[in-house]
LUMGUNU-518596 format. One line per field, with one value per atom (N, C-alpha, C): chain; atom name; x, z, y. Coordinates in pm, whole numbers, plus 32768, in hexadecimal, padded with zeros to 4 digits. Atoms other than C-alpha are relative to their C-alpha. Example, Ala and Ser with C-alpha at 12.3 -4.5 7.8 and 13.67 -1.06 7.14 Angstrom:
% residues 2
mol: [A; A; A; A; A; A]
atom: [N; CA; C; N; CA; C]
px: [8059; 84CE; 805A; 7FAE; 8557; 7FB3]
pz: [8000; 830C; 8000; 7FFA; 82CA; 8049]
py: [7F89; 7E3E; 8078; 7F89; 7F96; 806D]
% end
This chain:
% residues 159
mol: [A; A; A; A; A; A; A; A; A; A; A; A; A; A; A; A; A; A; A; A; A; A; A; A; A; A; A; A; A; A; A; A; A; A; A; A; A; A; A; A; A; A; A; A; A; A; A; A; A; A; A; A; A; A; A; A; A; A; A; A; A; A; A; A; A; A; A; A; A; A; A; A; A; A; A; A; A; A; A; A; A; A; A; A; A; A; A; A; A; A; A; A; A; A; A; A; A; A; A; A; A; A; A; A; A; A; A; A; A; A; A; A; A; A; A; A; A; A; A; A; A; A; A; A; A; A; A; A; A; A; A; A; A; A; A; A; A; A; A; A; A; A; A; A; A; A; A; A; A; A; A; A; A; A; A; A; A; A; A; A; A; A; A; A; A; A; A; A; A; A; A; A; A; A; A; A; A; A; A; A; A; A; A; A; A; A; A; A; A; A; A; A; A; A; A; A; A; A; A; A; A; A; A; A; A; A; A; A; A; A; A; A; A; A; A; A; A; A; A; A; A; A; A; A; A; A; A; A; A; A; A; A; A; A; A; A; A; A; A; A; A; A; A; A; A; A; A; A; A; A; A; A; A; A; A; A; A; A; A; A; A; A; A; A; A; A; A; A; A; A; A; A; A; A; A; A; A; A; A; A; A; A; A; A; A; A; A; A; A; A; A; A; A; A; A; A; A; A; A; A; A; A; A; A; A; A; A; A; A; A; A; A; A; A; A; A; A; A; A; A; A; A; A; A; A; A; A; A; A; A; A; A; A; A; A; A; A; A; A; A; A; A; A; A; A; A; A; A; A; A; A; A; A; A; A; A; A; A; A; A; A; A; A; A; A; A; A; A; A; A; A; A; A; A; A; A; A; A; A; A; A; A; A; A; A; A; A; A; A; A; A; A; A; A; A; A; A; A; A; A; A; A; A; A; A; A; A; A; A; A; A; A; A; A; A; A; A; A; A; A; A; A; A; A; A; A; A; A; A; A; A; A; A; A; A; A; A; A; A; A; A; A; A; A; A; A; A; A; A; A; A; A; A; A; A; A; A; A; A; A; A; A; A; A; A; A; A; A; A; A; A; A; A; A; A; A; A]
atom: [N; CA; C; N; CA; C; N; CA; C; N; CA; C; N; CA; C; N; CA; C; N; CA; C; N; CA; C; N; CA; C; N; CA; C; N; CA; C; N; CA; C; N; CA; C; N; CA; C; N; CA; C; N; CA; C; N; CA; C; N; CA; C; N; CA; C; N; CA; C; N; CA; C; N; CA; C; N; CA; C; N; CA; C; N; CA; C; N; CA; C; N; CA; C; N; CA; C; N; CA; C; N; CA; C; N; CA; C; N; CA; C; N; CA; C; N; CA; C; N; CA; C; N; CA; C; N; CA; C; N; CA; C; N; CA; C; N; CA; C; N; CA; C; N; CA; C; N; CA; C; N; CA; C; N; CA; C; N; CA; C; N; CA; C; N; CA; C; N; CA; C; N; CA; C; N; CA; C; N; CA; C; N; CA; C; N; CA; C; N; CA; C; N; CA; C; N; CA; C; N; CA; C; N; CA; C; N; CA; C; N; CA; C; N; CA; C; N; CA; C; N; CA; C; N; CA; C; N; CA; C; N; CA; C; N; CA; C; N; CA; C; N; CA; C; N; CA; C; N; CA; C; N; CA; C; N; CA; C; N; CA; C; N; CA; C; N; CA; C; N; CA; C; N; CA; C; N; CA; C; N; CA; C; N; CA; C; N; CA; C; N; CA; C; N; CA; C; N; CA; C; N; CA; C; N; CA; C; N; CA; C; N; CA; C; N; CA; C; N; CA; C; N; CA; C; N; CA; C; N; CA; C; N; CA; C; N; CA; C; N; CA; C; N; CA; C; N; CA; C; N; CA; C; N; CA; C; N; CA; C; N; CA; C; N; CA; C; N; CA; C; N; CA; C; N; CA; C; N; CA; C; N; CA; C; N; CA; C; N; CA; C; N; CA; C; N; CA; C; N; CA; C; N; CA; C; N; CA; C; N; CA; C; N; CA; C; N; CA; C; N; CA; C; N; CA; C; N; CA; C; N; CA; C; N; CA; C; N; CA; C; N; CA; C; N; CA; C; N; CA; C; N; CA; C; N; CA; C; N; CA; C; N; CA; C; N; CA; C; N; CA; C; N; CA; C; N; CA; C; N; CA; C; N; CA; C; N; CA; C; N; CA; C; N; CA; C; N; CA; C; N; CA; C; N; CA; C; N; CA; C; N; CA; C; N; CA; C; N; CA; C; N; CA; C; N; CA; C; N; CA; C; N; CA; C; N; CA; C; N; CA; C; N; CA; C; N; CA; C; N; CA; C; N; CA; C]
px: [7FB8; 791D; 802F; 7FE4; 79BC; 7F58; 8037; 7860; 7FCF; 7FF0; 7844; 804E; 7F99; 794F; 7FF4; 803F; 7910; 7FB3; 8052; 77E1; 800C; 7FB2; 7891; 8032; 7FD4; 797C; 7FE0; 8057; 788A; 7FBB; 805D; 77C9; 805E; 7FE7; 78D3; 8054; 7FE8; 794B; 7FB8; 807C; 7817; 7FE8; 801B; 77DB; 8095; 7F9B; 793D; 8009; 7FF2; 7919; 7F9B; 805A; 77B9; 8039; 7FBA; 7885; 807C; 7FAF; 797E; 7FB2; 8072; 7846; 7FB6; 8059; 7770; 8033; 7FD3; 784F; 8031; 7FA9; 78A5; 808B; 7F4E; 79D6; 8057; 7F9A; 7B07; 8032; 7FB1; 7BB6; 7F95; 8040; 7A82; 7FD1; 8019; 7A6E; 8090; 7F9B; 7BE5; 8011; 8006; 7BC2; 7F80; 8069; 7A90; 803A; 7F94; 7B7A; 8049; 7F96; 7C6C; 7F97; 8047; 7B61; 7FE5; 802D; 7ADA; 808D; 7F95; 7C18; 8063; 7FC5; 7C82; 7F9E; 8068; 7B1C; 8014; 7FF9; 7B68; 807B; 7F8D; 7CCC; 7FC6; 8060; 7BF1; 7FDB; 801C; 7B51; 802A; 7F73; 7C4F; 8048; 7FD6; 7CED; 7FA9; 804E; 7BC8; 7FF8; 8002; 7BCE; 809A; 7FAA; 7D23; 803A; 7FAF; 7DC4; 8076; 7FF5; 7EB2; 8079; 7FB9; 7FA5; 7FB1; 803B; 7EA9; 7FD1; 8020; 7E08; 8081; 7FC5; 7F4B; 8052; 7FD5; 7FB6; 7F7B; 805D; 7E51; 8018; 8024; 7E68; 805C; 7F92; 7FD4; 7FE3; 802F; 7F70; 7F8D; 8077; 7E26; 800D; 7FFD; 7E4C; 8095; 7FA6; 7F9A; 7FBD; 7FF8; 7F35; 7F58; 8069; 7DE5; 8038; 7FD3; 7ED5; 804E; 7FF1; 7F77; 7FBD; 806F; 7E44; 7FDD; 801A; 7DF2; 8063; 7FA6; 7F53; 7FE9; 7FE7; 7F41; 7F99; 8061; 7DE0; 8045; 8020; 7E4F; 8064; 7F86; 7F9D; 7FD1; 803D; 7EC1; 7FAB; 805D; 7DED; 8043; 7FAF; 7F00; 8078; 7FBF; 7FBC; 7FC2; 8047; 7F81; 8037; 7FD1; 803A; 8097; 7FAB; 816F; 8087; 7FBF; 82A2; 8044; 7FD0; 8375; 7FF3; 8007; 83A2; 8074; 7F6A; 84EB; 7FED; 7FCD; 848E; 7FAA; 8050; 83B5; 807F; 7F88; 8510; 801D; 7FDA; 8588; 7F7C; 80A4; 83F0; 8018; 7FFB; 8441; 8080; 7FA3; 85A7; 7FE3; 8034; 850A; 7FE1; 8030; 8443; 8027; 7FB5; 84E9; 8070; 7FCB; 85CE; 7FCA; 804B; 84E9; 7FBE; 803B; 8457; 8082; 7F98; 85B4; 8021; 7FF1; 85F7; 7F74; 8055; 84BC; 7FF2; 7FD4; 84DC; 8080; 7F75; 865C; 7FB1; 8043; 858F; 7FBA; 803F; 8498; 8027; 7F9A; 8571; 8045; 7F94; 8691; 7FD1; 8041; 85ED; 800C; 7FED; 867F; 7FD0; 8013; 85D4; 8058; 7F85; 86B5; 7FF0; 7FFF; 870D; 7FC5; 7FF6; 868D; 8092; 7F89; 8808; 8020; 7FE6; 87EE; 7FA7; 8064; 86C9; 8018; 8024; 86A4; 7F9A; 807D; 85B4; 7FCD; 8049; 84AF; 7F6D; 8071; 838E; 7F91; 8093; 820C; 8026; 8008; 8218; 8039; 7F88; 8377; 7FF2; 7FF1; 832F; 7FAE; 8069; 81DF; 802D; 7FD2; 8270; 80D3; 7F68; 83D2; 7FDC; 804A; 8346; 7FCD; 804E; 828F; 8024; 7FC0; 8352; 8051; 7FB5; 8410; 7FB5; 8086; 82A5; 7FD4; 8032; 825D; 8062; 7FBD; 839F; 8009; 8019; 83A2; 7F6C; 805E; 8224; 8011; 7FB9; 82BD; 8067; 7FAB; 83B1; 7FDC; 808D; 82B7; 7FB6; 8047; 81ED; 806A; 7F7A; 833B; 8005; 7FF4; 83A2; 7F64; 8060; 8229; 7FEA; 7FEE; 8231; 8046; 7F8E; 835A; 7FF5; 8007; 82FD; 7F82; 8092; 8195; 8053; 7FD4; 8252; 805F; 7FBE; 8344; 7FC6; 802B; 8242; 7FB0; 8047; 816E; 8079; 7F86; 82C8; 8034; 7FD3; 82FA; 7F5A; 8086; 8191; 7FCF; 7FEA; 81DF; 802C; 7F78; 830E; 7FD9; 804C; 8272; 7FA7; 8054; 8167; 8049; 7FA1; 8251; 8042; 7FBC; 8301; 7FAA]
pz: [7FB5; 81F3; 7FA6; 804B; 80CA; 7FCF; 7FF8; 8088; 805C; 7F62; 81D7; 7FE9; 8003; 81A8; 7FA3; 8084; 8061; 8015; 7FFE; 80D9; 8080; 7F94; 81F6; 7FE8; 8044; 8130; 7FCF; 8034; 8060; 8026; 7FA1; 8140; 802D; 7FD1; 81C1; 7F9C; 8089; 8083; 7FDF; 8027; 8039; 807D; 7F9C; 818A; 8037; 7FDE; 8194; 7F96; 8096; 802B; 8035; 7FB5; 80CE; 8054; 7FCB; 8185; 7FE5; 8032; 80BB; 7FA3; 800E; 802C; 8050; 7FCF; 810A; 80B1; 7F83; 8259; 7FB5; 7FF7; 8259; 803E; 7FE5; 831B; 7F8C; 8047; 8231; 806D; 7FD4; 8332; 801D; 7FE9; 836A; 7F6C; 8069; 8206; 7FC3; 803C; 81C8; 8064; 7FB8; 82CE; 7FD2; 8040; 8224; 7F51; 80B3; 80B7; 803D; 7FE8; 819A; 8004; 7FC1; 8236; 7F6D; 8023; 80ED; 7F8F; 8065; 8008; 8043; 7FC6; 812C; 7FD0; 8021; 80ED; 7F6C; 8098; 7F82; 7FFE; 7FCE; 7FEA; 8006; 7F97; 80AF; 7F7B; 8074; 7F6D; 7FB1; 8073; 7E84; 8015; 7FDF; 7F7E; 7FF7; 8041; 7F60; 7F82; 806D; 7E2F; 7FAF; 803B; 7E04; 7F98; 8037; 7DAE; 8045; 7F9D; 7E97; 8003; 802D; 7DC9; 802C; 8022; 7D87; 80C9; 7F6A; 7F19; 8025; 7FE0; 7F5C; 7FE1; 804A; 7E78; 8009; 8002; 7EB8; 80D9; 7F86; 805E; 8002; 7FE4; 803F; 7FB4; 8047; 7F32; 8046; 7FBD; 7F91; 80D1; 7F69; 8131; 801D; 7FC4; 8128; 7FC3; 7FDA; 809C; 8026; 7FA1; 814A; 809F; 7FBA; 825B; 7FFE; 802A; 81B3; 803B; 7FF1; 81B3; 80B4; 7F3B; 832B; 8028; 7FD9; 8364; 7FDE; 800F; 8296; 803E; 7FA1; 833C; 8099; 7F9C; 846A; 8012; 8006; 8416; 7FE5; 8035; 836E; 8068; 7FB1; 84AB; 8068; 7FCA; 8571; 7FEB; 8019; 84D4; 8027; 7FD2; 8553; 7F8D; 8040; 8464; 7FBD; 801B; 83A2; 7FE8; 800D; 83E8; 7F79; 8088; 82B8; 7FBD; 8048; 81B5; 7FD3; 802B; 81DF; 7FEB; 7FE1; 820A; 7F91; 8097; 80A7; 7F9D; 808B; 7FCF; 8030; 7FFF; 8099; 7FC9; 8056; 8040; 7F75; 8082; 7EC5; 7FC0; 8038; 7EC7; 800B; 8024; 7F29; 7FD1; 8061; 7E63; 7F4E; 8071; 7D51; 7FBF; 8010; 7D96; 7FFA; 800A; 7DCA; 7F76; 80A2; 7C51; 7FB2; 8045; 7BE4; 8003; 7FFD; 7C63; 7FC2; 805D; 7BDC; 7F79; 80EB; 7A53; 8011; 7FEC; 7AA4; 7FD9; 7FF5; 7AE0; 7F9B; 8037; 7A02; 7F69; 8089; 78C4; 7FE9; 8022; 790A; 8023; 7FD8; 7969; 7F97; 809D; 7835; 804F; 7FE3; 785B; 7FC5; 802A; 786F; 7F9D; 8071; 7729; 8046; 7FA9; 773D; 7FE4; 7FD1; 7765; 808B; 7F6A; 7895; 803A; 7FB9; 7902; 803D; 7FF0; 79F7; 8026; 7FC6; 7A4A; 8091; 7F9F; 7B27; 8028; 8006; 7BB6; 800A; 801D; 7B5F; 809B; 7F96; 7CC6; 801B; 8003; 7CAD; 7F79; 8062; 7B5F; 8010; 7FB3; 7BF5; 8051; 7FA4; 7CF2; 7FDF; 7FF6; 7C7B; 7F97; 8061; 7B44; 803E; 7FCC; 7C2D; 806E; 7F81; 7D59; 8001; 8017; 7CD9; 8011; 7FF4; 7CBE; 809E; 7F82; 7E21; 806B; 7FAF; 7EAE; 7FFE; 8013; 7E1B; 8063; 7FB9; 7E8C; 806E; 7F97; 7FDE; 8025; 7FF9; 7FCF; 7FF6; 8018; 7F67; 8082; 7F8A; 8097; 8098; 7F95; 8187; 800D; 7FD3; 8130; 800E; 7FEC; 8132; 805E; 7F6E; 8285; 8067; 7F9A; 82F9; 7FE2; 802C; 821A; 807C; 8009; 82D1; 80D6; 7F75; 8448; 800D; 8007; 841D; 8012; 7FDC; 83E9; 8081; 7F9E; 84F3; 80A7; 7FA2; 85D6; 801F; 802E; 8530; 8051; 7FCF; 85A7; 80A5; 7F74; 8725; 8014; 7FDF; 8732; 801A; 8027; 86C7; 807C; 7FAD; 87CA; 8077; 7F5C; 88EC; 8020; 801D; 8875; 8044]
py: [7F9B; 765E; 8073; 7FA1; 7702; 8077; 7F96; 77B1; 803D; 7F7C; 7843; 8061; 7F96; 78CA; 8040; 7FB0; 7958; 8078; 7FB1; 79EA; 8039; 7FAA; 7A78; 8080; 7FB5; 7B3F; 8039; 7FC0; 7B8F; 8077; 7F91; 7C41; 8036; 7FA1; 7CDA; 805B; 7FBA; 7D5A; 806A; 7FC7; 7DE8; 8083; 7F9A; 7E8D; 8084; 7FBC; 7F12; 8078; 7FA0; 7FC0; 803C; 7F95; 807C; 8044; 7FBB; 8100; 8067; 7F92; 8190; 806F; 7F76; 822F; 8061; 7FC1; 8290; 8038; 7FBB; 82F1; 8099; 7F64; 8482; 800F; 7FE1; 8493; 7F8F; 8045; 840E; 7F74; 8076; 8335; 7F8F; 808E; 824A; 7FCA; 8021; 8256; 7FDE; 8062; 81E2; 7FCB; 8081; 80D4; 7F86; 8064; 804C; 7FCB; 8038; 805E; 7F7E; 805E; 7FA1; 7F7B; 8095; 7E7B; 7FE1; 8026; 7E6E; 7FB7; 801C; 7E35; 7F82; 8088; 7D2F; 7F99; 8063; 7C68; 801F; 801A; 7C96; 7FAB; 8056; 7BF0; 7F78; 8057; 7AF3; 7F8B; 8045; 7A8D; 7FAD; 803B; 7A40; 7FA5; 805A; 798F; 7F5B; 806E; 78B5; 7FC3; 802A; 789E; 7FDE; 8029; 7815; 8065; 7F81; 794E; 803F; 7FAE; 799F; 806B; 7F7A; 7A8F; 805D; 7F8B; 7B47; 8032; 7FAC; 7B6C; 8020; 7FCE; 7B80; 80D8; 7F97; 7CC4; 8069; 7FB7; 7D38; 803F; 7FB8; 7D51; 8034; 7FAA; 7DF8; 8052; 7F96; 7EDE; 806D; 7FB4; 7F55; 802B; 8013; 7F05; 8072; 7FEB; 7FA8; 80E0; 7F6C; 810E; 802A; 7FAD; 8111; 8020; 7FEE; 8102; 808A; 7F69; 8224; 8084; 7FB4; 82CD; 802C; 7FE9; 82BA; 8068; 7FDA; 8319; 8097; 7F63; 8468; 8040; 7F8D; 84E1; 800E; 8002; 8474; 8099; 7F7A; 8572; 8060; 7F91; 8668; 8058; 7FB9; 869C; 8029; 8028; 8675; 809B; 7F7F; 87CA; 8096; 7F8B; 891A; 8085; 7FA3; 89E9; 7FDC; 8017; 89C8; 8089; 7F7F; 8ADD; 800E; 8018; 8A6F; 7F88; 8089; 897D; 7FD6; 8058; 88E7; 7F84; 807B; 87A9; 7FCF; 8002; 87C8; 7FC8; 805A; 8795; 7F83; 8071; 865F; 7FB3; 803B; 85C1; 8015; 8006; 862F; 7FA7; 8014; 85B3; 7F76; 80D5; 8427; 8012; 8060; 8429; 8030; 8036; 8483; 7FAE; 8082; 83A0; 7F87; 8031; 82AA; 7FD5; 7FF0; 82FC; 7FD9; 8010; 82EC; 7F6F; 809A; 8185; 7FA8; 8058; 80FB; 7FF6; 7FEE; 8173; 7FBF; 8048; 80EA; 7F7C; 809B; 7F8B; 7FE0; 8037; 7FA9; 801A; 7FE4; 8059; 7F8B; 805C; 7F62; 7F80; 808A; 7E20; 7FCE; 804A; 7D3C; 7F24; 807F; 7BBF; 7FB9; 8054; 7A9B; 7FCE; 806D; 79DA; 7F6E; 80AB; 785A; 7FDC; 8006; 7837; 8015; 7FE2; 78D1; 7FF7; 8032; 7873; 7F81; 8045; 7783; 7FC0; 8030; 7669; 7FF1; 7FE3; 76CD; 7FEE; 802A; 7678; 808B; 7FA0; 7744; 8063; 7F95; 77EA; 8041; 7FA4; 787D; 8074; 7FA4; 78FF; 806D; 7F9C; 79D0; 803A; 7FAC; 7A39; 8054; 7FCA; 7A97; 8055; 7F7C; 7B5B; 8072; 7F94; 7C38; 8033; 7FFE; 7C29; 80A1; 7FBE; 7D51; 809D; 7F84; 7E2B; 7FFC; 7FD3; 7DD6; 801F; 7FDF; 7E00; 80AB; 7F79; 7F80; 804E; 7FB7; 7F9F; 7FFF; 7FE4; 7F5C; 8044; 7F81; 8061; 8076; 7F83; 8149; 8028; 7FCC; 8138; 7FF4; 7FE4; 810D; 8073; 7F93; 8240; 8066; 7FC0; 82C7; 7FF1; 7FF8; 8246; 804C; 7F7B; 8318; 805A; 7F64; 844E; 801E; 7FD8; 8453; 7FE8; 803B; 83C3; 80B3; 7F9C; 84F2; 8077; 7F8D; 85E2; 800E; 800C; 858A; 8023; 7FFD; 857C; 80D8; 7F9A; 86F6; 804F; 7FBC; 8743; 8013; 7FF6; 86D7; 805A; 7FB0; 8775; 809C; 7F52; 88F1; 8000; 7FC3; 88B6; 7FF4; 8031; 8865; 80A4; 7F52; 89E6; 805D]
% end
């Protein structure tokens, strides 16, 4: 069963990446990034990996979701009167930039004094837990910057 499945994935790995080559429009070409970076997920999981599919379908899956989102906003705009709503977008994310150097400047590991005992799956996942909770904050607010404009792009045509 496990190589069925294998060669399931496989193939759709394969046929999802032709696609991020060889389609012309962008959005069927970041929906084929997405299928294929889930069957690369897919994999791993097979293969008794499942940090890694895991950190691979929220990573990849979450900003081909991105991606969709901004054409869909990009096609979706007719014109822009001003750019007020350009400094709040600079002021996340430089906050944003600011709290992660915070994390990753000041991040001091515990002494074995203060370490306690823990088991292998806490230590994988709590080491890193800190990189995927950020990359989920990342595409939160890339969710509401890209939801906002699209909201900003109704609004104008309703005028």
């Amino acid at each position: 069963m496990q190589d069925i499945l294998f060669f399931f994935f496989a193939t759709w790995t394969l046929v999802a990446a032709g696609m991020v080559v060889f389609c012309r429009r962008p959005l069927y070409a970041a929906f084929g990034f997405g299928f294929s970076a889930l069957g690369t997920a897919s994999l791993c999981a097979l293969a008794a990996a499942p940090f890694l599919a895991a950190s691979l379908a929220l990573l990849y899956g979450g900003t081909t979701g991105l991606v969709a989102a901004t054409l869909f906003a990009a096609l979706a705009i007719k014109g822009e009167p001003g750019r007020k709503g350009i400094y709040g977008a600079v002021a996340l994310g430089l906050s944003l930039l600011l709290l992660m150097g915070h994390y990753i400047i000041g991040y001091r590991p515990p002494t074995e004094a203060e370490a306690l005992p823990v088991t292998p799956g806490d230590l994988l996942f709590g080491e890193y837990a800190l990189a995927l909770y950020m990359v989920l904050a990342l595409l939160l607010a890339a969710v509401l910057a890209i939801s906002a404009l699209n909201r900003g792009a109704i609004s104008t045509e309703g005028e």
